[in-house]
N, C-alpha and C positions, 0 to 999 in steps of 0.2 A: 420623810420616811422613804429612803430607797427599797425599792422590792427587787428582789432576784427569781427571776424565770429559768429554771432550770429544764430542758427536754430531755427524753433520755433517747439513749443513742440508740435504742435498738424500734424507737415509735414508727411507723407508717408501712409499707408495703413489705411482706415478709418477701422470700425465693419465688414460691409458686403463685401467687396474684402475680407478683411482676413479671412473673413470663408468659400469663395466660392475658396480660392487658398486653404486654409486646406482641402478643401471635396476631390480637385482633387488630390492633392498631395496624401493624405491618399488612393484614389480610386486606383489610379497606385500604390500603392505599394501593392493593393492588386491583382489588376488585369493589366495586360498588352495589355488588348483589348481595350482604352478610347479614345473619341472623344471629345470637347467640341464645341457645337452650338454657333459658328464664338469662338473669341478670347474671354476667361472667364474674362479676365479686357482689357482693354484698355491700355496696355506697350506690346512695342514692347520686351524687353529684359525677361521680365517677357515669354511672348509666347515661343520668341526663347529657354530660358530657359527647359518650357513644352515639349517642342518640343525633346529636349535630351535627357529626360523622357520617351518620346517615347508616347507622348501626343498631337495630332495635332486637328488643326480647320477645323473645315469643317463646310460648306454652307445650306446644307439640310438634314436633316434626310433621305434624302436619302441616302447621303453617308456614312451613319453608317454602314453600312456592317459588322453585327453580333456582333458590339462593344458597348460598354452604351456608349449614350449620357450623356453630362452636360449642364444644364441650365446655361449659365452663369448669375454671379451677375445684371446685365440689367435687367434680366427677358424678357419674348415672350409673345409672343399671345396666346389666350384660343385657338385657331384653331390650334397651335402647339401642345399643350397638348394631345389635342383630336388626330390630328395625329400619333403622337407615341403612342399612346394606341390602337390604331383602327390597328395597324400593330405590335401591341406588339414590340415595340423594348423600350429596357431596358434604363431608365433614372436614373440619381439622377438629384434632384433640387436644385440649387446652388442662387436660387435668391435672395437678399438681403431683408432680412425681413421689411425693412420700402418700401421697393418699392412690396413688395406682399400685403402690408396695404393700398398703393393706387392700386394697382389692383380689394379689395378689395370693397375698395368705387365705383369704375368705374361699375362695373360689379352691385352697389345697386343702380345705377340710373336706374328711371322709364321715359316710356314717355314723361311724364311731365315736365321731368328734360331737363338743358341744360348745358352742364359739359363743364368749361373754362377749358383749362390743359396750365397754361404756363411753357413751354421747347424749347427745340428744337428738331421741329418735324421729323428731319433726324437723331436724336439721336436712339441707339435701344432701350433706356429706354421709351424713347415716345413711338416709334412705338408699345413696348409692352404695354405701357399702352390704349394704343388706342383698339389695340384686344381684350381688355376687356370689353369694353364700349357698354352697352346696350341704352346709350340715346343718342341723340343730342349731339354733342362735336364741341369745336372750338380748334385750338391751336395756341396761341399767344408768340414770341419770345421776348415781353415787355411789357412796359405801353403804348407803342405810337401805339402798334397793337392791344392792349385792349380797346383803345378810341375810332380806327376807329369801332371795332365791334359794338362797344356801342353807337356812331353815327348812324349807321344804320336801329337801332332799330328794327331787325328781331329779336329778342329775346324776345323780350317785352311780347310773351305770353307762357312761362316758368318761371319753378323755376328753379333761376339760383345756380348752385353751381360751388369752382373754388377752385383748387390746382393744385401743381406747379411738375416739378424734383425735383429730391431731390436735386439735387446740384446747382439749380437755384440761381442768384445772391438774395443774400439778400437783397439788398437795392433796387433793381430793382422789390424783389415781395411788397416791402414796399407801391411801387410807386402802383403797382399794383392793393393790398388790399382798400390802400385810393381813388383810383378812382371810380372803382366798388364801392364800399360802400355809394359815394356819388350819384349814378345815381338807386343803388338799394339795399335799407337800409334793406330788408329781405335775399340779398344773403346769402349762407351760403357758409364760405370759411375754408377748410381745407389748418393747416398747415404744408405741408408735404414736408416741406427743411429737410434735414438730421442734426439734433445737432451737430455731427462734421462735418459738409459743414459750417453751421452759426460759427463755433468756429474758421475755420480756415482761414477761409473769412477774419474776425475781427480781428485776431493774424496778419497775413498777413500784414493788412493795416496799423496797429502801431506799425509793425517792418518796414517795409518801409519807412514810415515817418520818421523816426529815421535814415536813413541809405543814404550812397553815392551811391548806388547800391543796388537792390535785383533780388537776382537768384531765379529763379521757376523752381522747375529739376520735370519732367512730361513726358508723350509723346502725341507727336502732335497731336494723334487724339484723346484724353483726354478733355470733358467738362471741369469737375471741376476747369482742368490745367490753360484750356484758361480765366476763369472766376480769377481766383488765377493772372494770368499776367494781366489780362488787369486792374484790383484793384490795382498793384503796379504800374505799369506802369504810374498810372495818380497822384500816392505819388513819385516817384526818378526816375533815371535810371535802367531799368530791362534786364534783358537777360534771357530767355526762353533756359531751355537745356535738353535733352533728357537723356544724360550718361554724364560721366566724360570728354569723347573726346571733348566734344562741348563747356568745357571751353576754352577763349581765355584770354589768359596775359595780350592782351591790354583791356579786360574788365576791370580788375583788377586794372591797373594802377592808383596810385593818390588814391588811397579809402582807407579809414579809419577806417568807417564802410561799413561791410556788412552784409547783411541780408539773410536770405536763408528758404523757404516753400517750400513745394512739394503736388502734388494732389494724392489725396484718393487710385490711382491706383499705384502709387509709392512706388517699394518694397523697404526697406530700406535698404539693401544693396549697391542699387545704390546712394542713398542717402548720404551713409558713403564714397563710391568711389569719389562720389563732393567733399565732405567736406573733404576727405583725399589732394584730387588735388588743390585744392583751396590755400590749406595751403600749399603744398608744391613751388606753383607758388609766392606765397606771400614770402615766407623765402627764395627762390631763388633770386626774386626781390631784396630781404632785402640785401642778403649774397652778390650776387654776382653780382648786378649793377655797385658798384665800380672797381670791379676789370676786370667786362667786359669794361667799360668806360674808365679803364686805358688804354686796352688793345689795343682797336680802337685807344684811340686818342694818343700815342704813338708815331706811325708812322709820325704822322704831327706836330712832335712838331718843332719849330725852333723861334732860337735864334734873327732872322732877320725879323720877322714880316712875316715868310714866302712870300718871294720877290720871285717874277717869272724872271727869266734873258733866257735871251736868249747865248746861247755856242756855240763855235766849239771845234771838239774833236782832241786835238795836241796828244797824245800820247797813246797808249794801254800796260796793263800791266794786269796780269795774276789776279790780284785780283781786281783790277781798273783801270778806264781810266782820263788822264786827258786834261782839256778842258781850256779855254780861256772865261773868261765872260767879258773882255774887262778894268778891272782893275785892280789893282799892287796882286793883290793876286793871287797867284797858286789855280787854284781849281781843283779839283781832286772828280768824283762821287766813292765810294764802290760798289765794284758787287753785294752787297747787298742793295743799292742805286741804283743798275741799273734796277733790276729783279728780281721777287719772285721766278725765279726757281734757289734752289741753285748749280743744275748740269750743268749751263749754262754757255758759256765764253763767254768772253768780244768781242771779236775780230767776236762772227757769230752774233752780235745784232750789233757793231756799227765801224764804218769806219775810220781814219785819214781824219775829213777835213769835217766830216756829219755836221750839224746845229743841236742841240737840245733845245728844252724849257724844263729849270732843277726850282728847287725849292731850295733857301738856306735852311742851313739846321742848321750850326755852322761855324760862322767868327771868326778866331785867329789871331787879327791884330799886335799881339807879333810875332808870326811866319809869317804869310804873306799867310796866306793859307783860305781858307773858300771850307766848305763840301755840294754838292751838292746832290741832287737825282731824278731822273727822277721816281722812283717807287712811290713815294709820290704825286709827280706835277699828275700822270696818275690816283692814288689813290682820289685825289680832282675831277677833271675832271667827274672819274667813281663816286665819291659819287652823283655831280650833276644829273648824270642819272640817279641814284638809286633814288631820290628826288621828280627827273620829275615820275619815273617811278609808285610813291606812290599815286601819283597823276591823272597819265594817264589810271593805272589798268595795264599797258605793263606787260609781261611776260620776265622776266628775265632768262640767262641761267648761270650758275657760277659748283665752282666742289666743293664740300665737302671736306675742308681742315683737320677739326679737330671736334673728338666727344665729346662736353663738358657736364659738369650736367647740366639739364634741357635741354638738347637740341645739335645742329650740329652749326658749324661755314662755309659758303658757302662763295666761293670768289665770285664776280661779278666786274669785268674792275677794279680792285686791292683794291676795299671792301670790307670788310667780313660783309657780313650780318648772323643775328641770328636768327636760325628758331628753334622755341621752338619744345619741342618731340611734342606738340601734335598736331603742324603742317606739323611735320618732312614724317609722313607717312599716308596712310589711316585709320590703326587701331593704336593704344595706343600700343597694345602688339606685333608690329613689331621689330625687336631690328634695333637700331640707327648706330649699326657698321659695317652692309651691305650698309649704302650708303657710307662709308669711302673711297673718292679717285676716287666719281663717278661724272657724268656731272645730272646734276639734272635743272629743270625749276622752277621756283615760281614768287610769287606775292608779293609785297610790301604793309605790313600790315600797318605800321608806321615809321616815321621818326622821329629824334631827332638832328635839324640841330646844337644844340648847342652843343650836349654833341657824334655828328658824329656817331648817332645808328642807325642803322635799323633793322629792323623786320620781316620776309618774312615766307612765305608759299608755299610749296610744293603740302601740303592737297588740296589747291585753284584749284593746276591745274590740280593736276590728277583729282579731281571729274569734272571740266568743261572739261575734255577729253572725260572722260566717261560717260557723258551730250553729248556730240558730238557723241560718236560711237554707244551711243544709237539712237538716232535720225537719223542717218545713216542709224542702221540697220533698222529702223519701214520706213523708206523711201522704202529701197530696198528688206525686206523681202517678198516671195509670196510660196504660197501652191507649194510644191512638189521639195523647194530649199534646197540644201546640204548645212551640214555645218560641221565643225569643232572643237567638243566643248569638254568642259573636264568634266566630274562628279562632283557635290558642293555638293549634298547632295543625302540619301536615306531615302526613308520610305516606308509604309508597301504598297502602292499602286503605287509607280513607284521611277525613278528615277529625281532631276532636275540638270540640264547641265548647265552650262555658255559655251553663244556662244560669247562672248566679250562684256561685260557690260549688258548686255540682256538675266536672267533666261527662260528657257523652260522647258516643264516637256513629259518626256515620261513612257509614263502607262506601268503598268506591263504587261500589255496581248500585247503590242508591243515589250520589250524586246527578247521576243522569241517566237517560233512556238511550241514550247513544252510548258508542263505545269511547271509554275516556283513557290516558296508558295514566294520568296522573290527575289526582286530585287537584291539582293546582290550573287543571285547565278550567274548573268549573270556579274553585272559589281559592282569594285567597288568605293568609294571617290580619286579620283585624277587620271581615266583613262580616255584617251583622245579615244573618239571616234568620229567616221560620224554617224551625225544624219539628217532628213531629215523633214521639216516641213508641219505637216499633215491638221492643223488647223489654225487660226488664229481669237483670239478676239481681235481688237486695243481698245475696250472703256476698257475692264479689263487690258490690256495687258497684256495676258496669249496666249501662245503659247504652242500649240500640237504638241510634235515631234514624230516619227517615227523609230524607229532602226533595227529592222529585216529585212533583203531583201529579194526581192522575191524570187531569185534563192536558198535561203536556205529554201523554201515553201517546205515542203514534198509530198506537193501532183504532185509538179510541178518535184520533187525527185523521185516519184511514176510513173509519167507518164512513165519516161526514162528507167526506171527497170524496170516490169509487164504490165502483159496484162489480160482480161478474157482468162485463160483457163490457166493458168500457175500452177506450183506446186509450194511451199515456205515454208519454215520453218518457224515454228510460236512459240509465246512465248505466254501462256495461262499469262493472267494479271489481269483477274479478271471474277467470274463467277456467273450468276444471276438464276433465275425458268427459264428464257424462254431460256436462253444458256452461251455461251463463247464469252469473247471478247482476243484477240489476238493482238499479236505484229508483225505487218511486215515490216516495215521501224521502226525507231523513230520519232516518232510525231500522228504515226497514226494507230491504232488498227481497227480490222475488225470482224464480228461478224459470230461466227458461232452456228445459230441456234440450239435449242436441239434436231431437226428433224433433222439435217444433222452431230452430231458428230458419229451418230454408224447407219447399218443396221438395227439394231432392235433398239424394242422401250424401254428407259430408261426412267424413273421416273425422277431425277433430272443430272444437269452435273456432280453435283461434284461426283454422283457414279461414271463416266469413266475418267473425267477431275481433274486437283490438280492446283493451281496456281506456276508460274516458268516452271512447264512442257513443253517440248518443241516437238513439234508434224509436219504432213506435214500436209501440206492442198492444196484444190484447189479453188484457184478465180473464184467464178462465177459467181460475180458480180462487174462490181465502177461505182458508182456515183458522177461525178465530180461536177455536180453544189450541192447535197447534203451534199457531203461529207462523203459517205459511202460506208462501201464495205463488201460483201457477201463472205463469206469461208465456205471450205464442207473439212470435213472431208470423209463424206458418200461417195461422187462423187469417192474418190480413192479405196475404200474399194471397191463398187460396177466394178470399170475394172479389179481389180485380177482377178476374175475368168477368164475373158476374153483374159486375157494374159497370163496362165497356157494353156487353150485352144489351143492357138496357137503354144503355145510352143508344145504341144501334135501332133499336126498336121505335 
């Protein structure tokens, strides 16, 4: 069965992503300082990508800390503008120029006006157009929420005007336009869908129609995406996928045609990784159906209708045993009839005299002999579980016998079930020959009771493991608990840990008591440390962790070493008009005014002082709740005399 993969030509980055991922791309490669205001498209692999770049999202202009912001393509609020100019931090604007064209109408409505915007108002393109709005505004997520407004007749003393998201359903603003237009024939309605929103809307729907299947490769929290699936969805069977990983084989199965779009925010890249997968899943199906289907049903083949008899075992012998099924023929099971393990003998599995239920296998009524097997009878048995189990969702346990293309071969109660690669592991790019020889759990994707195949999944349970140990941990986690976790990532403002399925982040100014410019000078990707949790948000769930301890606090360092009135060697570190600051632990400098480095009076420090010079001094001052502390050079200089004195005496 050849399948045809059809793409349509309008799938992955529309105008305004591609030039708002151009500005940043281009930005980082001039600068290594960039932020972008939340996520500049809406894909998750696109960010992570960014993020490698050395390009992360952040939440407020506040957290720009001396790096340019980017608008992303969505576009913000006038009141964000004006913020980052009113505090000078450095922006580029990255907003998609058909949606700064409806900013631009919002912002030229007058009192008078009463401005429809259909979107959706949890969108950040709404919200940003909203910031712009100088009149009256409503926001309606259809026709059925444009009727109610219109019912209620609070509008009725305005000029009404109405435009949309740009990536709003087209057929949905259709509805929209002809309703409005019949209750208020002066509206005036701006059309502001995006040209390629309407192009791919339409491509979409009449490849679908056409097709056994259409894939829509997007990310989940993707408008345009969800509008692209829910359009085919109501033409064929669809499946909504993020990357390549989230194709499944049994989508695939049976299709002929398929069809495949992607939304606005979809780099193409991942698009080419689909359609690479896609087709490999197909030509595997094609290639090696048969010879996996040989492969299964093999084992169950028999000459006898496969007849279950009941035996006793008369005799044992090194490669077989033979048994009595109560007719003129000798029957005799293979030790390879007996058990899949071929290190196994006959004699620690079965007794002179046991009862077993065998399966014919081959009757040779010239010889007088017929071949049984008890691995086959146990192989039937175990498929019916595998059957129930496809059915029930049970979790299966079997061991990884052998690594074939497209995938692993797993025994289960003498089964072999096939778990495709991209069920095999969590990521795609795991390799397939460390589960070789291991005990593994899965789910039963599909069964094939005719052709004795099954399908299972690994992928299933580790995520609903790690579904469980998360909700564990948000069960049992509480402010000031240790925990055990390894380093996943670094960036320029902390580090985040995996404590067991559940990301934390500890800031830089908690990695250490000293001053650090990077994370990476304290720890780094894949060291297991105790971290300790400082924070907790559950509705973000973001966790604040903790890693410095107290006992390495220098001040608490400081107590246990000096006191006022002590002498110490100091290390000049830096020196201003009013004086010297100094080194007396690590972590903690102390200042010696320009009145107390000399008996007499100097102009500035650096005539008696030099930075690295290492001088004595004496404490005459700490301040523990301030955190500071008082050095005199002068105090030493002024007891010489005094101690020459005595000495004199």
């Amino acid at each position: 069965m050849k399948t045809e993969i059809k793409i349509a030509k309008t799938a992955g980055f529309c105008f305004g992503v591609k030039r708002a991922v151009d500005i940043v791309l281009s930005a980082a490669d001039k600068d290594s300082q960039i932020a972008t205001l939340g996520p500049i498209i809406h894909n998750t692999e696109m960010v992570r990508y960014l993020e490698q770049r050395g390009v992360y999202a952040i939440e407020s202009p506040d957290e720009a800390e001396g790096r340019t912001v980017i608008i992303r393509s969505h576009g913000v609020a006038r009141s964000v503008y004006d913020y980052l100019e009113e505090r000078k931090i450095n922006y580029i604007d990255a907003t998609c120029p058909f949606v700064a064209n409806i900013h631009k109408i919002a912002s030229e409505c007058c009192n008078e006006d009463m401005l429809i915007i259909a979107g959706d108002r949890e969108h950040p393109e709404v919200k940003g157009i909203i910031g712009h709005c100088t009149s009256d505004f409503a926001v309606i997520k259809d026709s059925k929420e444009l009727e109610n407004l219109l019912n209620k007749g609070k509008i009725d003393k305005y000029n009404i005007k109405m435009l949309s998201q740009t990536t709003f359903n087209v057929s949905e603003w259709e509805k929209c336009c002809s309703k409005l237009k019949k209750v208020y024939t002066n509206a005036k309605i701006f059309d502001t869908i995006c040209k390629a929103t309407s192009l791919r809307q339409q491509e979409a729907a009449m490849l679908a129609d056409d097709s056994d299947i259409a894939v829509v490769i997007g990310d989940r929290r993707s408008s345009n995406t969800k509008k692209l699936y829910d359009i085919c969805k109501e033409k064929t069977k669809t499946v909504w996928v993020q990357t390549k990983a989230d194709i499944l084989e049994k989508d695939l199965l049976g299709c002929e045609r398929v069809s495949v779009t992607a939304g606005a925010s979809t780099p193409a890249w991942i698009i080419k990784e689909v359609h690479e997968t896609m087709s490999e899943i197909l030509e595997n199906q094609n290639q090696e159906e048969q010879s996996f289907e040989e492969m299964l049903n093999e084992s169950f083949k028999s000459t006898y209708n496969g007849e279950k008899v009941t035996a006793v075992v008369t005799g044992i012998k090194p490669n077989e045993i033979s048994v009595d099924i109560g007719t003129k023929h000798a029957g005799y099971v293979p030790l390879n009839e007996l058990t899949e393990d071929p290190n196994a003998k006959p004699e620690d599995i079965v007794s002179k005299g046991d009862k077993l239920e065998l399966l014919v296998v081959r009757v040779n009524d010239v010889e007088g002999t017929v071949m049984l097997s008890k691995k086959r009878l146990d192989a039937q048995a175990g498929f019916e579980k595998v059957m129930n189990a496809a059915e029930t969702g049970e979790v299966l346990e079997g061991v990884v016998t052998e690594v074939i293309k497209g995938g692993v071969l797993a025994l289960t109660n003498g089964v072999k079930v096939f778990i495709p690669a991209s069920h095999a592991t969590l990521s795609r790019n795991e390799p397939l020959e460390e589960l070789l020889k291991k005990k593994v759990s899965f789910k039963i994707l599909e069964v094939n009771r005719h052709r004795r195949r099954a399908v299972g999944s690994i992928r299933l349970v580790v995520k609903e493991q790690r579904k469980e140990q998360e909700a564990k941990f948000w069960d049992a986690v509480e402010v000031g608990k240790h925990y055990d976790g390894v380093v996943k990532s670094l960036t320029d403002y902390g580090a985040f840990v995996d404590l067991g399925g559940v990301d934390g982040m500890v800031h830089i100014s908690e990695l250490s008591w000293g001053k650090i410019r990077h994370p990476s000078q304290v720890v780094k990707v894949g060291d297991k440390i105790n971290v300790f949790v400082k924070d907790i948000d559950t509705e973000k769930k973001k966790i604040s962790l903790g890693y410095k301890k107290d006992e390495d606090n220098p001040w608490e360092i400081l107590k246990s070493k000096y006191s006022v009135g002590d002498v110490a060697k100091v290390k000049i570190v830096s020196l201003t008009s009013f004086g010297a600051f100094a080194e007396l632990i690590p972590g903690i400098d102390g200042l010696i005014h320009i009145s107390q480095i000399s008996t007499q009076r100097i102009e500035k420090p650096a005539d008696v002082l030099s930075v690295g010079q290492e001088v004595e001094v004496k404490i005459t001052e700490i301040d523990y709740d301030a955190n500071r502390i008082s050095l005199s050079i002068r105090a030493l200089l002024e007891e010489e005399p005094k101690e020459e004195a005595s000495d004199n005496e």
